[in-house]
Predicted model as a PDB file, atoms N, CA, C, CB and O in Angstrom, pLDDT in the B-factor column:
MODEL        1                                                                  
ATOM      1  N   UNK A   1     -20.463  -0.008 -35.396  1.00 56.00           N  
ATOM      2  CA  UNK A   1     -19.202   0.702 -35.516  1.00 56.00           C  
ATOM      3  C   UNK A   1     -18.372   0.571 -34.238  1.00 56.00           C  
ATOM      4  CB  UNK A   1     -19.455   2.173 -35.835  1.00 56.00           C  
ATOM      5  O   UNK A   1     -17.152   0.407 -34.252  1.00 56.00           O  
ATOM      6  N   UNK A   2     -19.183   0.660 -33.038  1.00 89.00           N  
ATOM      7  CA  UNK A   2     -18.207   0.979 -32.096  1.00 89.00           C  
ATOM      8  C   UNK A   2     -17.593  -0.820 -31.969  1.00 89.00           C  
ATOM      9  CB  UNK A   2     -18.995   1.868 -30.493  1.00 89.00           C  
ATOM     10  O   UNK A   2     -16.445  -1.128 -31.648  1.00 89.00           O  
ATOM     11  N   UNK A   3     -18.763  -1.839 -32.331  1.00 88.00           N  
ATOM     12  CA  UNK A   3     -17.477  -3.028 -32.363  1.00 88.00           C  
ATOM     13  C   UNK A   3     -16.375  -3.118 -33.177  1.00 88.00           C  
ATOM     14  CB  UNK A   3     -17.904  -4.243 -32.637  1.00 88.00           C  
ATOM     15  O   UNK A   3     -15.664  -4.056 -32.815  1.00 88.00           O  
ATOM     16  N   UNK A   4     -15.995  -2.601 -34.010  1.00 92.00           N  
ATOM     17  CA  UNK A   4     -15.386  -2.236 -34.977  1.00 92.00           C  
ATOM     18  C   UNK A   4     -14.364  -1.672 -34.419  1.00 92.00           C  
ATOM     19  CB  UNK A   4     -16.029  -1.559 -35.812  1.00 92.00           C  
ATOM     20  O   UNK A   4     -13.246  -2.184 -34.465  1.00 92.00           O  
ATOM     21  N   UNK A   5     -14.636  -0.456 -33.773  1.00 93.00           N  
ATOM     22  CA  UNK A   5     -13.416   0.183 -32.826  1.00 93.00           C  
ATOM     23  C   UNK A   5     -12.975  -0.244 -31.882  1.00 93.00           C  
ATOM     24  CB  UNK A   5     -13.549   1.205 -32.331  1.00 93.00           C  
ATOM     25  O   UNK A   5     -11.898   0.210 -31.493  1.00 93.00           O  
ATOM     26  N   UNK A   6     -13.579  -1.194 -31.211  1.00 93.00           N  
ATOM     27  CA  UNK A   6     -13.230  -1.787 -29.742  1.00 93.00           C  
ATOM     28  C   UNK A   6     -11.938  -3.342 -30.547  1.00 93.00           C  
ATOM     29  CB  UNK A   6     -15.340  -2.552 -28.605  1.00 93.00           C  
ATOM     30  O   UNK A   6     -10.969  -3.806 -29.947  1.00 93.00           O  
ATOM     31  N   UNK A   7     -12.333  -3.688 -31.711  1.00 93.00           N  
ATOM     32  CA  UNK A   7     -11.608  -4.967 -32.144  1.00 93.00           C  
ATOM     33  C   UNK A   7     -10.540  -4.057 -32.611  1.00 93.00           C  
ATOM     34  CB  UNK A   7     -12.352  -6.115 -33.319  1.00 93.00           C  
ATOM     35  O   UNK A   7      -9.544  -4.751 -32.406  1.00 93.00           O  
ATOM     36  N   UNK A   8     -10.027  -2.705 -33.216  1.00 94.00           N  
ATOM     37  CA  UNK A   8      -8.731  -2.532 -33.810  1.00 94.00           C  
ATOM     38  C   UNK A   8      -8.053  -2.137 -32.185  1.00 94.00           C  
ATOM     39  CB  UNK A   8      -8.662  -1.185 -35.255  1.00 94.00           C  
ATOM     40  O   UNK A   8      -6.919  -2.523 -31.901  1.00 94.00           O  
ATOM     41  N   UNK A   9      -8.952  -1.280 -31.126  1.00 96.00           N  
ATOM     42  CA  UNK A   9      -8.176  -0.526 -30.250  1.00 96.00           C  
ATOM     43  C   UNK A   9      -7.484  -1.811 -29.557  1.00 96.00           C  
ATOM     44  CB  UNK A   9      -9.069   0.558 -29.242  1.00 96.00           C  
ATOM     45  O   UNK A   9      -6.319  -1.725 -29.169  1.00 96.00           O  
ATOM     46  N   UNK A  10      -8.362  -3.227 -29.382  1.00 95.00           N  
ATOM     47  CA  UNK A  10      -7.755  -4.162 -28.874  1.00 95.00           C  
ATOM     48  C   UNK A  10      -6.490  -5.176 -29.020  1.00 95.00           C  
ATOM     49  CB  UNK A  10      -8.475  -4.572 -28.839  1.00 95.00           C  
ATOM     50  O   UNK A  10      -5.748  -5.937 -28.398  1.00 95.00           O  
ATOM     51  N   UNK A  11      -6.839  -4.537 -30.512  1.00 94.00           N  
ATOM     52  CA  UNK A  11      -5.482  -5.569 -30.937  1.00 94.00           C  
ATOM     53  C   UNK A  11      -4.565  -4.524 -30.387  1.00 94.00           C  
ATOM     54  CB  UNK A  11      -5.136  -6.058 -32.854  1.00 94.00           C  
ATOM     55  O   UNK A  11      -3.896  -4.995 -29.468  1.00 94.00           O  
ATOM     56  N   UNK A  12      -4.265  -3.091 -30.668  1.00 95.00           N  
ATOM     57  CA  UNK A  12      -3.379  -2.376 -29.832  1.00 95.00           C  
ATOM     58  C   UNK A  12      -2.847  -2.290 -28.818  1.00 95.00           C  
ATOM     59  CB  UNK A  12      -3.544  -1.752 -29.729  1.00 95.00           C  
ATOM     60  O   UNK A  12      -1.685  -1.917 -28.651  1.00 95.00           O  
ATOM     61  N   UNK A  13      -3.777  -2.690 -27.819  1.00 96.00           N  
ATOM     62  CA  UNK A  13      -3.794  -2.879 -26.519  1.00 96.00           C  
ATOM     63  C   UNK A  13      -2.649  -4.173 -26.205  1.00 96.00           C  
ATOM     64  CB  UNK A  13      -5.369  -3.158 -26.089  1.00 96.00           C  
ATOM     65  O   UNK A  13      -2.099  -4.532 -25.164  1.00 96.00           O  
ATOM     66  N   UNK A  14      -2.586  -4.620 -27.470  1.00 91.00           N  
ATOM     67  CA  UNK A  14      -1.559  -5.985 -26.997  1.00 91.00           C  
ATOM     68  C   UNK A  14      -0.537  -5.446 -27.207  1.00 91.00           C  
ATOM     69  CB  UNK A  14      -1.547  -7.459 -27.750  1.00 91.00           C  
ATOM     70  O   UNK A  14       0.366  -5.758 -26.431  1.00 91.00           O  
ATOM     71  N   UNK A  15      -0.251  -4.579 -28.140  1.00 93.00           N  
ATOM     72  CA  UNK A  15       0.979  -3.794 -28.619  1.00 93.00           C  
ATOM     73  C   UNK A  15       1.304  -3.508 -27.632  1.00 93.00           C  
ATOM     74  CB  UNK A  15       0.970  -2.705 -29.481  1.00 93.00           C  
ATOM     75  O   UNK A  15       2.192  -4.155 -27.077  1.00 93.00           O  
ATOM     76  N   UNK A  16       0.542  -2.120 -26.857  1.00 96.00           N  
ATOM     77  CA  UNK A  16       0.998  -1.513 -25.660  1.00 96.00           C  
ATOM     78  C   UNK A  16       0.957  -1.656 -24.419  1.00 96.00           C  
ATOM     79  CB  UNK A  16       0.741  -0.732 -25.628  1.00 96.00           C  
ATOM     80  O   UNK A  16       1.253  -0.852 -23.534  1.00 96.00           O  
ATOM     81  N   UNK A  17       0.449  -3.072 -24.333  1.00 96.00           N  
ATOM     82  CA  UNK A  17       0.606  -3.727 -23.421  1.00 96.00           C  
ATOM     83  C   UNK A  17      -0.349  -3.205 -22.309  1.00 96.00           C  
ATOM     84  CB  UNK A  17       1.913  -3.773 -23.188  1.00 96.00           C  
ATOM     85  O   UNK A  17      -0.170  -3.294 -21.094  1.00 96.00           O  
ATOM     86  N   UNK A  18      -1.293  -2.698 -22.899  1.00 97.00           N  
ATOM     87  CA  UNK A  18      -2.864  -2.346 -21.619  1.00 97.00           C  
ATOM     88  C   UNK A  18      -3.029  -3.362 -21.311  1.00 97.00           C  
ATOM     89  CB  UNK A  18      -4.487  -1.756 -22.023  1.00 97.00           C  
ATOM     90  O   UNK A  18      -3.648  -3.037 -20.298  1.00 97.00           O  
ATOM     91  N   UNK A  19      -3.033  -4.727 -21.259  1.00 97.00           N  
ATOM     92  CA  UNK A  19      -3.709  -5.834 -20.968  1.00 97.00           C  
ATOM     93  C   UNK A  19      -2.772  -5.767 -19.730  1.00 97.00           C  
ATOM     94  CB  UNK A  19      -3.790  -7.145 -22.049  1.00 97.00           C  
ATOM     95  O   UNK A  19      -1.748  -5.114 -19.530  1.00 97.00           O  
ATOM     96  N   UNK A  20      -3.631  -6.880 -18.773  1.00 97.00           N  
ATOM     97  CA  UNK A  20      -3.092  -7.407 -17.340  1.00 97.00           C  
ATOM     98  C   UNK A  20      -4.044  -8.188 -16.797  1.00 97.00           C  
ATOM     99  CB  UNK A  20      -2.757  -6.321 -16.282  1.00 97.00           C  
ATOM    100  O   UNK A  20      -5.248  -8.166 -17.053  1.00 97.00           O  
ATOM    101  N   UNK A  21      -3.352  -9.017 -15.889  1.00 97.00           N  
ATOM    102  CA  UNK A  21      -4.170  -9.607 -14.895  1.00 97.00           C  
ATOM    103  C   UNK A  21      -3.995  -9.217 -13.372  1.00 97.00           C  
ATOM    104  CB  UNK A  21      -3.981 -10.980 -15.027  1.00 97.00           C  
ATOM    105  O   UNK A  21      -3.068  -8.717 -12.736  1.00 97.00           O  
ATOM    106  N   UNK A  22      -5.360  -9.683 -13.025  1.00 96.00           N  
ATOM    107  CA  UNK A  22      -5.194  -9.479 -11.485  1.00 96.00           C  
ATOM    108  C   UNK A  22      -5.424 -10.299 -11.099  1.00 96.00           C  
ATOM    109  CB  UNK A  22      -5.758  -8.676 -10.768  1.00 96.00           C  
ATOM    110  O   UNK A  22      -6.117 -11.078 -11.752  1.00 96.00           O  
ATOM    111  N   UNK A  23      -4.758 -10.809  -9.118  1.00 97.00           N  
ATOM    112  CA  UNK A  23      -5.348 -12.387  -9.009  1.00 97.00           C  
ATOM    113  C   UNK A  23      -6.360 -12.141  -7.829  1.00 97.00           C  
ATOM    114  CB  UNK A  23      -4.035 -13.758  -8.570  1.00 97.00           C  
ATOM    115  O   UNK A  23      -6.127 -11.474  -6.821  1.00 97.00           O  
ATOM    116  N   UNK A  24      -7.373 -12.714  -8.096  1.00 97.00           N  
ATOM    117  CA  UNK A  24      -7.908 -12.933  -6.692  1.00 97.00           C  
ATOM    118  C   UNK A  24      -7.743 -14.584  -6.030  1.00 97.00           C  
ATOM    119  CB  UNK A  24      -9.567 -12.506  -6.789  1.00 97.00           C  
ATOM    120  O   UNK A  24      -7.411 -15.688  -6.464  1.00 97.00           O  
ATOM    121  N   UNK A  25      -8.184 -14.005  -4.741  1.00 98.00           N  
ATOM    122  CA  UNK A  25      -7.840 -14.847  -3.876  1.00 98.00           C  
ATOM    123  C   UNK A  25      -8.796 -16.098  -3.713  1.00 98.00           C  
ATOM    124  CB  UNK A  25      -7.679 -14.135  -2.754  1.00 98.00           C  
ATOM    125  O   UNK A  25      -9.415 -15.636  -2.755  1.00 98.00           O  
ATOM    126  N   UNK A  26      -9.416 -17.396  -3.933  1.00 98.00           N  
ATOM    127  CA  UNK A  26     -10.241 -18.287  -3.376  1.00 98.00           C  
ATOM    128  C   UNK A  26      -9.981 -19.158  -2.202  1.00 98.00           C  
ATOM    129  CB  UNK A  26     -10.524 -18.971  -4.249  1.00 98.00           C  
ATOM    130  O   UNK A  26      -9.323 -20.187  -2.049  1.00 98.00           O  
ATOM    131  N   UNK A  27     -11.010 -18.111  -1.099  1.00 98.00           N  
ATOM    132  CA  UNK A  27     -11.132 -18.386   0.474  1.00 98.00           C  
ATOM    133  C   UNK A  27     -12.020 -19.729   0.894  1.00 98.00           C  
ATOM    134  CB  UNK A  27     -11.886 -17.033   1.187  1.00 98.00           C  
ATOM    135  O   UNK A  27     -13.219 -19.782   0.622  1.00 98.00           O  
ATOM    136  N   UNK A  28     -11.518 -20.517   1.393  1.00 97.00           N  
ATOM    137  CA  UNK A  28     -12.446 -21.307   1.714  1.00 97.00           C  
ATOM    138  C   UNK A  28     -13.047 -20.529   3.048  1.00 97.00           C  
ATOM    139  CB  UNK A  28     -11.887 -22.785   1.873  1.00 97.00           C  
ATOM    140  O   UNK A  28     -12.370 -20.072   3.969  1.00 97.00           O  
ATOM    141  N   UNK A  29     -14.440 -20.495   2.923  1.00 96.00           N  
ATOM    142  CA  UNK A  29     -15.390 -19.854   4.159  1.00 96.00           C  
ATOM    143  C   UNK A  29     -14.975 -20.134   5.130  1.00 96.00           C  
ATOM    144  CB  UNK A  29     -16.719 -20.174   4.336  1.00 96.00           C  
ATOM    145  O   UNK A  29     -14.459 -19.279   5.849  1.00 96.00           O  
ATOM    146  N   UNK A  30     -15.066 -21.634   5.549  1.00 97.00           N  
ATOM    147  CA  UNK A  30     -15.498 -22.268   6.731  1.00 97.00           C  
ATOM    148  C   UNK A  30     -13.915 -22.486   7.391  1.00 97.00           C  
ATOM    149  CB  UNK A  30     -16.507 -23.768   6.405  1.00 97.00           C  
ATOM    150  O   UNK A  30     -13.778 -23.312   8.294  1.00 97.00           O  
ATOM    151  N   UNK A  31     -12.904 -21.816   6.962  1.00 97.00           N  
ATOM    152  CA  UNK A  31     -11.517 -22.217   7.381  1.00 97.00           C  
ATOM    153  C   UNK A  31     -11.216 -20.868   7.227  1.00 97.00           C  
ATOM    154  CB  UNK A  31     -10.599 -23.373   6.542  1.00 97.00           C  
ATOM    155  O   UNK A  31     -10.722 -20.357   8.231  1.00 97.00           O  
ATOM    156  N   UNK A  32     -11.379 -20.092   6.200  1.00 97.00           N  
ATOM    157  CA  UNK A  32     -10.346 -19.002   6.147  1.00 97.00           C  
ATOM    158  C   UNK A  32      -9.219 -19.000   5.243  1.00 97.00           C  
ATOM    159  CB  UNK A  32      -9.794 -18.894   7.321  1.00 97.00           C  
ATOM    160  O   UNK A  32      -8.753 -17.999   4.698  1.00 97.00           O  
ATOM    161  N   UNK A  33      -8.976 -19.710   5.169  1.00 98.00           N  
ATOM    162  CA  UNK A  33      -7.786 -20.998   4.080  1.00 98.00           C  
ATOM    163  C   UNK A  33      -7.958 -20.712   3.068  1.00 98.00           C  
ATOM    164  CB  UNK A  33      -7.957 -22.695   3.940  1.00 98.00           C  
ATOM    165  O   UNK A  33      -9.096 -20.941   2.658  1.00 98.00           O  
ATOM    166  N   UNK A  34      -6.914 -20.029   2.039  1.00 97.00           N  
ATOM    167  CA  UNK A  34      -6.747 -19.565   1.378  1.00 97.00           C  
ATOM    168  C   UNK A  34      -6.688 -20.776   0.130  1.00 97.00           C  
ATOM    169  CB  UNK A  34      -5.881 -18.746   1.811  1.00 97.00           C  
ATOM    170  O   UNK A  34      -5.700 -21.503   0.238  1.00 97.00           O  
ATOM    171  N   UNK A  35      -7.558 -21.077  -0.976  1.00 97.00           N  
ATOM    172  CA  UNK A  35      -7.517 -22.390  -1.559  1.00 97.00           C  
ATOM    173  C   UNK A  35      -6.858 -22.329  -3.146  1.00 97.00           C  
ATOM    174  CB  UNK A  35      -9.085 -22.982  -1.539  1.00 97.00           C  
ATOM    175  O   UNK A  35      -6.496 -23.299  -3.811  1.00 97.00           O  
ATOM    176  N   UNK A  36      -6.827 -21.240  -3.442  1.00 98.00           N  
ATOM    177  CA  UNK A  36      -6.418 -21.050  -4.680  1.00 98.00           C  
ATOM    178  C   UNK A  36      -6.010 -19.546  -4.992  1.00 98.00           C  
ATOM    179  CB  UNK A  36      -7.457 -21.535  -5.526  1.00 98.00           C  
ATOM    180  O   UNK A  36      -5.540 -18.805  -4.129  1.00 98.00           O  
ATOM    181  N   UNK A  37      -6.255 -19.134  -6.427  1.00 97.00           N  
ATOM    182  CA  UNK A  37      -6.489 -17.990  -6.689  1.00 97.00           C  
ATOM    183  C   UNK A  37      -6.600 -17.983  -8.457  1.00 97.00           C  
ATOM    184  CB  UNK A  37      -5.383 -17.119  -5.955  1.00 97.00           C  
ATOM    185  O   UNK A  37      -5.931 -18.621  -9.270  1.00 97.00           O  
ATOM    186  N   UNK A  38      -8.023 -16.729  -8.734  1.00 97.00           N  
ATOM    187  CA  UNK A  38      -8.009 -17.051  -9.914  1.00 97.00           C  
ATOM    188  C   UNK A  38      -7.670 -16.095 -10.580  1.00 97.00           C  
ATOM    189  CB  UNK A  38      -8.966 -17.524 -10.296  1.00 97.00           C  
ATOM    190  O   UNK A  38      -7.710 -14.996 -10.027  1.00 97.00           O  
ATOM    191  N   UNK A  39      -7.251 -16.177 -11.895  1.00 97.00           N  
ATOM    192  CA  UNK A  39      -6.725 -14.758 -12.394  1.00 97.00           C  
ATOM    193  C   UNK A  39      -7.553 -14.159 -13.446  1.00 97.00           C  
ATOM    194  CB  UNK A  39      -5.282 -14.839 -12.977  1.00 97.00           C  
ATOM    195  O   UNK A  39      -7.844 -14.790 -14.461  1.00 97.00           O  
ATOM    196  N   UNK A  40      -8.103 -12.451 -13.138  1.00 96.00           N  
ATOM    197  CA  UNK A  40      -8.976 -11.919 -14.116  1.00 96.00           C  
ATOM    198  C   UNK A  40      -7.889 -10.637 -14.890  1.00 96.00           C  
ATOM    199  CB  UNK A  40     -10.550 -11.297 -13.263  1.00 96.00           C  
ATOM    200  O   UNK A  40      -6.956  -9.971 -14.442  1.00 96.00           O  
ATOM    201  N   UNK A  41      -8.709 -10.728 -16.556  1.00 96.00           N  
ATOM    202  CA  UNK A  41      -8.092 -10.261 -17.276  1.00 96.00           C  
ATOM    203  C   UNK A  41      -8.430  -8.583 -17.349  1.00 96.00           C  
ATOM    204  CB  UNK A  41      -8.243 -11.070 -18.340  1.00 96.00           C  
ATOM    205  O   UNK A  41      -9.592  -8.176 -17.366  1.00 96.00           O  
ATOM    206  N   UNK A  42      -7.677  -8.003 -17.374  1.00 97.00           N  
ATOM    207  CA  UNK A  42      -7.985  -6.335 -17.279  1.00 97.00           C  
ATOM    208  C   UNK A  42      -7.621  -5.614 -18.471  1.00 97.00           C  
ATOM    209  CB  UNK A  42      -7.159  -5.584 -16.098  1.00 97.00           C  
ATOM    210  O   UNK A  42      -6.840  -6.069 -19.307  1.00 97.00           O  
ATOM    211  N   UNK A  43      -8.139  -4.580 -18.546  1.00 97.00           N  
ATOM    212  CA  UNK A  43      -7.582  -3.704 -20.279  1.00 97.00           C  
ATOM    213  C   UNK A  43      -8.346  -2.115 -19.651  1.00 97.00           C  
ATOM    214  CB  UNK A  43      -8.778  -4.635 -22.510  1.00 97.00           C  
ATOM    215  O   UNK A  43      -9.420  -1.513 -19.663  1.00 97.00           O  
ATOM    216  N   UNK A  44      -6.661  -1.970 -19.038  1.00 97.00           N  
ATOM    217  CA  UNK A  44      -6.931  -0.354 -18.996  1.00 97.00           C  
ATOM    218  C   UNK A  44      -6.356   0.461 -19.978  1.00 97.00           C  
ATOM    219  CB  UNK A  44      -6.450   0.264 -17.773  1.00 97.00           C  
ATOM    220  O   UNK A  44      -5.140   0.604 -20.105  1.00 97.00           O  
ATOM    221  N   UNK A  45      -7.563   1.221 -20.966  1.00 96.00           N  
ATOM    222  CA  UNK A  45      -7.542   1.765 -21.963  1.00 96.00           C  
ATOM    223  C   UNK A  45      -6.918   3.351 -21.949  1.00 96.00           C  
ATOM    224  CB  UNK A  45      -8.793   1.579 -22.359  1.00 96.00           C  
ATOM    225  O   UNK A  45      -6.901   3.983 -20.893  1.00 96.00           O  
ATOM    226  N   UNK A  46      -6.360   3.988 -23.339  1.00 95.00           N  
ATOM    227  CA  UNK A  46      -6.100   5.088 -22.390  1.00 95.00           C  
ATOM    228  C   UNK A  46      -7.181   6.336 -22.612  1.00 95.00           C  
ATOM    229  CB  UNK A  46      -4.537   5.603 -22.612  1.00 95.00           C  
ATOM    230  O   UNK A  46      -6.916   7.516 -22.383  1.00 95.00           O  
ATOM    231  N   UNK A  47      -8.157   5.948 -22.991  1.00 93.00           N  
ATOM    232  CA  UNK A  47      -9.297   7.207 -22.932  1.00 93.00           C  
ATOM    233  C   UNK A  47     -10.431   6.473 -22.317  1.00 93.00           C  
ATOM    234  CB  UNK A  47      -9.808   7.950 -24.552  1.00 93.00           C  
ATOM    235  O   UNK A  47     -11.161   6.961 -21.454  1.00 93.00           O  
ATOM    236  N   UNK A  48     -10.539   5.321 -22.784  1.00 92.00           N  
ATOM    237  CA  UNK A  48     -11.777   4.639 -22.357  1.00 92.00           C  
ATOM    238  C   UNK A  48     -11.911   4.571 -20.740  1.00 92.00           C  
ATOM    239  CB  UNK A  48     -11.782   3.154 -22.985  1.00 92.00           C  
ATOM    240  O   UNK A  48     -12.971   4.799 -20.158  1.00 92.00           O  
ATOM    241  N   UNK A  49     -10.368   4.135 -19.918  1.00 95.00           N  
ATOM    242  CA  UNK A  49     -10.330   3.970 -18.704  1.00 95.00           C  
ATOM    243  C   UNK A  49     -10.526   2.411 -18.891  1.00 95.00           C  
ATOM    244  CB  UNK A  49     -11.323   4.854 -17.860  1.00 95.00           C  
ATOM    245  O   UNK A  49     -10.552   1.848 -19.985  1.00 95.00           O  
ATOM    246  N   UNK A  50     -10.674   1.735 -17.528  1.00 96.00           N  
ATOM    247  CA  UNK A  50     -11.347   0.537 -17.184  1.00 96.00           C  
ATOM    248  C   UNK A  50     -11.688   0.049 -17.977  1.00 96.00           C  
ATOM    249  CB  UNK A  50     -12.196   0.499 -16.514  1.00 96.00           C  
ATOM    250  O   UNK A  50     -12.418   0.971 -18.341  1.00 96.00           O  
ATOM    251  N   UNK A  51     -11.916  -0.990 -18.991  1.00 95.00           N  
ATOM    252  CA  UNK A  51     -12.562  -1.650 -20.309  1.00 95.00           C  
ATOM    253  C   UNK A  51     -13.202  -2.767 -19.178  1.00 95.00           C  
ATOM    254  CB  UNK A  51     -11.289  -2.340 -21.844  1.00 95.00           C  
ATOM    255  O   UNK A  51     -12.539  -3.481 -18.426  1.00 95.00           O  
ATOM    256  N   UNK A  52     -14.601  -2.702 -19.281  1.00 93.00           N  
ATOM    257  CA  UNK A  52     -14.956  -4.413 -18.316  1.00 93.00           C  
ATOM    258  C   UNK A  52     -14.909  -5.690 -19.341  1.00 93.00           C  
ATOM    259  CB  UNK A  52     -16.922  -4.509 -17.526  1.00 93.00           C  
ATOM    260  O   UNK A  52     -15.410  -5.649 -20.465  1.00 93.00           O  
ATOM    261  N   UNK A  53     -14.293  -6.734 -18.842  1.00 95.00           N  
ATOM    262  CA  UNK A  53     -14.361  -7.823 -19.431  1.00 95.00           C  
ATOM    263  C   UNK A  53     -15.254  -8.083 -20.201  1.00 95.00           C  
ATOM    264  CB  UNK A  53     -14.317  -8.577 -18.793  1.00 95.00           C  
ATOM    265  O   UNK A  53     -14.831  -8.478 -21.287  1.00 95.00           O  
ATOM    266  N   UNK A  54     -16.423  -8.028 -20.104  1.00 94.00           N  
ATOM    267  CA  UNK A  54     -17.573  -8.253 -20.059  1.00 94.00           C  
ATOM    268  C   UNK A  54     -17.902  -8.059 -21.910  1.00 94.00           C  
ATOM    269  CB  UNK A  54     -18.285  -7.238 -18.859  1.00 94.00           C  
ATOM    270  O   UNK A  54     -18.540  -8.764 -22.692  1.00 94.00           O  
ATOM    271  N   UNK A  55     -17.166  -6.830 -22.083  1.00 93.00           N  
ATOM    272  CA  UNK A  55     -17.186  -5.970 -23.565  1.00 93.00           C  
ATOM    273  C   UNK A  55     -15.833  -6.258 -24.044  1.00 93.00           C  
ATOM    274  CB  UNK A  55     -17.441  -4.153 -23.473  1.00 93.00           C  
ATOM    275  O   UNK A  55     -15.808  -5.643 -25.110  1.00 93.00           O  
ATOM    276  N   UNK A  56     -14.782  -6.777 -23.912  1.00 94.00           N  
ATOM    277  CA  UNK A  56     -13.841  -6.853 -24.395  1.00 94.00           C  
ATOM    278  C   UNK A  56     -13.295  -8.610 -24.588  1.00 94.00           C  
ATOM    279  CB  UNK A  56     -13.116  -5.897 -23.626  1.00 94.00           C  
ATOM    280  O   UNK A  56     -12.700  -9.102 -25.546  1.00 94.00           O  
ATOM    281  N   UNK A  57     -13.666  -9.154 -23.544  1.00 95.00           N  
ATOM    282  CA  UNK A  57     -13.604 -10.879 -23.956  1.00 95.00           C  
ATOM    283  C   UNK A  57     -13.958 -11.372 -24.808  1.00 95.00           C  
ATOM    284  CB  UNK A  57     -14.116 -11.709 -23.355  1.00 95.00           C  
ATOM    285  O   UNK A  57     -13.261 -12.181 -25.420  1.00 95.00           O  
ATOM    286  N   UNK A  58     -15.616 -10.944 -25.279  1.00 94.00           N  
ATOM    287  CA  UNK A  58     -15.962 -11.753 -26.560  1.00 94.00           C  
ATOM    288  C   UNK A  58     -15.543 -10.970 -27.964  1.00 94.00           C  
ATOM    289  CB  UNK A  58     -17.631 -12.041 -26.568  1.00 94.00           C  
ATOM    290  O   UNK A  58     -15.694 -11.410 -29.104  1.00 94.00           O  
ATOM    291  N   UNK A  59     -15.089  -9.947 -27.654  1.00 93.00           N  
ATOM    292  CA  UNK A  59     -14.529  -9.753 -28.848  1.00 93.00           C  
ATOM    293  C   UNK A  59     -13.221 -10.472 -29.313  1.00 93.00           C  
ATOM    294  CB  UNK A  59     -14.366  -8.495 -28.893  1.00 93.00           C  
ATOM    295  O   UNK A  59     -13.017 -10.898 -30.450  1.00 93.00           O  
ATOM    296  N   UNK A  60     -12.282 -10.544 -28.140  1.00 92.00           N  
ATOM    297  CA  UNK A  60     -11.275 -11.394 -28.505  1.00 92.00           C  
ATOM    298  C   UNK A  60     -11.178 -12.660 -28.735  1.00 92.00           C  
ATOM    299  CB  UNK A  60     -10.601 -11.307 -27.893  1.00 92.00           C  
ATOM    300  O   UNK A  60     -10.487 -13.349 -29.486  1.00 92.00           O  
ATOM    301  N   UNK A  61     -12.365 -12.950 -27.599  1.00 93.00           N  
ATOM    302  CA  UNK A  61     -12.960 -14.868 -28.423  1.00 93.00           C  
ATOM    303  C   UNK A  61     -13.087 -15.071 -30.164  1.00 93.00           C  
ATOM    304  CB  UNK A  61     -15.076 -15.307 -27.879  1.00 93.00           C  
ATOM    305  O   UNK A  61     -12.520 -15.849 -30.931  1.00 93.00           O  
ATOM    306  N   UNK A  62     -13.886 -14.218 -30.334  1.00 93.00           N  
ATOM    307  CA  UNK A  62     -14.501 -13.842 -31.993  1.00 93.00           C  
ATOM    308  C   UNK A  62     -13.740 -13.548 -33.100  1.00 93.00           C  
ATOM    309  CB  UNK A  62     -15.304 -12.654 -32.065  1.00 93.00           C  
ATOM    310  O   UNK A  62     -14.126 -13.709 -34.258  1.00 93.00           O  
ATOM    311  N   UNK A  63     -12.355 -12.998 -32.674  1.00 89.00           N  
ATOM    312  CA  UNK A  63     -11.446 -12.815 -33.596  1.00 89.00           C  
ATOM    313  C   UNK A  63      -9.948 -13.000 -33.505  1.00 89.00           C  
ATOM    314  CB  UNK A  63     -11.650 -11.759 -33.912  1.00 89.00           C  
ATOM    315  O   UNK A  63      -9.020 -12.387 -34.033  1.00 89.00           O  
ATOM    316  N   UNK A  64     -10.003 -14.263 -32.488  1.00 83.00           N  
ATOM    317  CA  UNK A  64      -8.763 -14.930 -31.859  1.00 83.00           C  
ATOM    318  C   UNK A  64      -7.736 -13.989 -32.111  1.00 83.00           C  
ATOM    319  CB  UNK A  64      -8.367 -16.376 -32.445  1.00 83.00           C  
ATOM    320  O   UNK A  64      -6.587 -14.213 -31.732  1.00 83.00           O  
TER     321      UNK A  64                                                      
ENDMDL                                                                          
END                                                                             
């Protein structure tokens, strides 16, 4: 069930636009040198709080 709830609250989340990214930074060690940056996907929910990727990516993989 609760995947069930996590796939309708998500499609919502696009509605209301909880989704975001954040960028981090890729340091090269040995310089300091800033080499890139990659961007992670966020879904702050509004009861759940914090959604970790972790639980919310493959659901959206799964039901494009």
């Amino acid at each position: 069930m609760d995947r069930l709830e996590l796939e309708s609250d998500l499609r919502r989340a696009l509605e209301r636009n909880e989704l975001y990214l954040d960028y981090q930074p890729i340091v090269d060690i040995a310089t300091g040198e800033v080499r890139g940056a990659e961007a992670l996907a966020r879904w702050r929910h509004p009861t759940r709080g914090l959604v970790p990727p972790s639980s919310f990516i493959p659901v959206a993989e799964a039901t494009g």
